[in-house]
N, C-alpha and C positions, 0 to 999 in steps of 0.2 A: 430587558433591563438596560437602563442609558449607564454610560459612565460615570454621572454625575453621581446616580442612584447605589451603583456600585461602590464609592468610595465611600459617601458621605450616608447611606442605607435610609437613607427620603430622598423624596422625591423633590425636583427642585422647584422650588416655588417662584414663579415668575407673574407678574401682570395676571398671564392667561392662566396659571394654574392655581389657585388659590386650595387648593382641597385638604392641607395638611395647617391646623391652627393652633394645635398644640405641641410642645418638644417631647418627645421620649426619652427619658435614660436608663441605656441599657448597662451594667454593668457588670464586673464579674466572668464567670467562665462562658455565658450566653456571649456576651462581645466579640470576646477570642475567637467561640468555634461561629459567628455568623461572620465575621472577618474571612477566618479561612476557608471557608465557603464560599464567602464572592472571589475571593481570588483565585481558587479552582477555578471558578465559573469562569471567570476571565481567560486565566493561562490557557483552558482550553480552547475557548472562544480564539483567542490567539494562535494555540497553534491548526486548528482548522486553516485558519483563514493563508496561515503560512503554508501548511501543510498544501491548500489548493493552487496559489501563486506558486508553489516549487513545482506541482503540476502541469501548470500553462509554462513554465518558463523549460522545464526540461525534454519538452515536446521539440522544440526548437534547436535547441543545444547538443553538439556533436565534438566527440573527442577528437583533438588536433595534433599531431604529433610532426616538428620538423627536424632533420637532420640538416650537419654541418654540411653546407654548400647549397641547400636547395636552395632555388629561388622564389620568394616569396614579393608580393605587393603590400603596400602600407597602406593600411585604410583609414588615415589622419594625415593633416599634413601639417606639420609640425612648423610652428613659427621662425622664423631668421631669429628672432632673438631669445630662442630657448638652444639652440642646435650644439653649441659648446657645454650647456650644462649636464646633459646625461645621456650615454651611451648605448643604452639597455632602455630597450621596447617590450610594454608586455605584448603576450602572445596573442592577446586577444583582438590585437587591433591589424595583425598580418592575415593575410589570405592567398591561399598556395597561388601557383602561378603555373598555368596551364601552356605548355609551348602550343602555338598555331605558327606553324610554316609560312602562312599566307600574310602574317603579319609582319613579316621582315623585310627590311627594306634595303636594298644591296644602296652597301656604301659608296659605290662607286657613281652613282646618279645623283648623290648629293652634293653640290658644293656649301660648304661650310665656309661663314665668314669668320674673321678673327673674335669677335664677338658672339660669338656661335650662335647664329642666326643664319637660316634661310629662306628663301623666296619661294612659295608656292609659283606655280604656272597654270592655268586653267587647261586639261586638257578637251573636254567637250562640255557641250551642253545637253542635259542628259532631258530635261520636262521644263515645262512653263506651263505657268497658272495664273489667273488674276483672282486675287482675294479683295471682293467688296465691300468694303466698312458703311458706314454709313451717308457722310458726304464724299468720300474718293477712292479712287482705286488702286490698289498698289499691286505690280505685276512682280511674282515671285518665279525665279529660274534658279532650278538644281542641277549642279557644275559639279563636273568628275574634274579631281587636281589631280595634277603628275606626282607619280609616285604612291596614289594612293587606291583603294581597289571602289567599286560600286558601289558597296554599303558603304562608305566612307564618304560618298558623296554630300556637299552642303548646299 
């Protein structure tokens, strides 16, 4: 049964469907309980279909719980010109923050400008490759920087 059918209890006559040429009128307590009937029909139909999307969607979904001081990552990045209006992030957009040792980078090998910026330094050349397009060649070389480890290489 279409939606159309469900509201209006015919079928919709279009170009392609001509099949219904007369009107009917129903009236009375027949109206009433065939109304409440399609709209059972509906609700259910409705909550099926809710009922299955809460299915696919809770499959996915894991309760998060953070305490004062953990460290957590932002998984939005939130515009320069929203940053003074609100203070309070929902929950849904942090994700815990895992310490790796191997990710730290002793402060004492960096120098820092006034502008806080620093200078990479290439420290080797790790592979070279040439990738062939179609009319030229263009030679691709992956460079370990100082201060950073292997997988981190570009």
């Amino acid at each position: 049964m279409t939606s159309y059918e469900a509201l209006y209890g015919r079928k919709c006559r279009t170009p392609f469907y001509w099949t219904e040429l007369g009107e009917q009128s129903v009236l009375g307590p027949e109206l009433v309980s065939g109304i409440e009937d399609k709209v059972r029909l509906i609700r259910d139909h409705l909550k099926a279909a809710f009922d299955r999307q809460k299915s696919y969607v809770d499959l996915k979904r894991k309760d998060i719980e953070f305490s004062v001081g953990d460290l957590v990552f932002l998984k939005l990045e939130i515009p320069l010109k929203l940053d003074r209006i609100h203070n309070v992030l929902h929950i849904s957009i942090l994700r815990r923050y895992r310490s790796d040792p191997t990710y730290i980078v002793p402060r004492e090998k960096i120098e820092v400008r006034p502008d806080l910026t620093f200078e990479e330094e290439p420290v080797e050349i790790l592979d070279g490759d040439i990738k062939v397009l179609q009319r030229k060649s263009i030679p691709l070389i992956k460079v370990l920087w100082q201060n950073h480890n292997t997988e981190e290489a570009t």
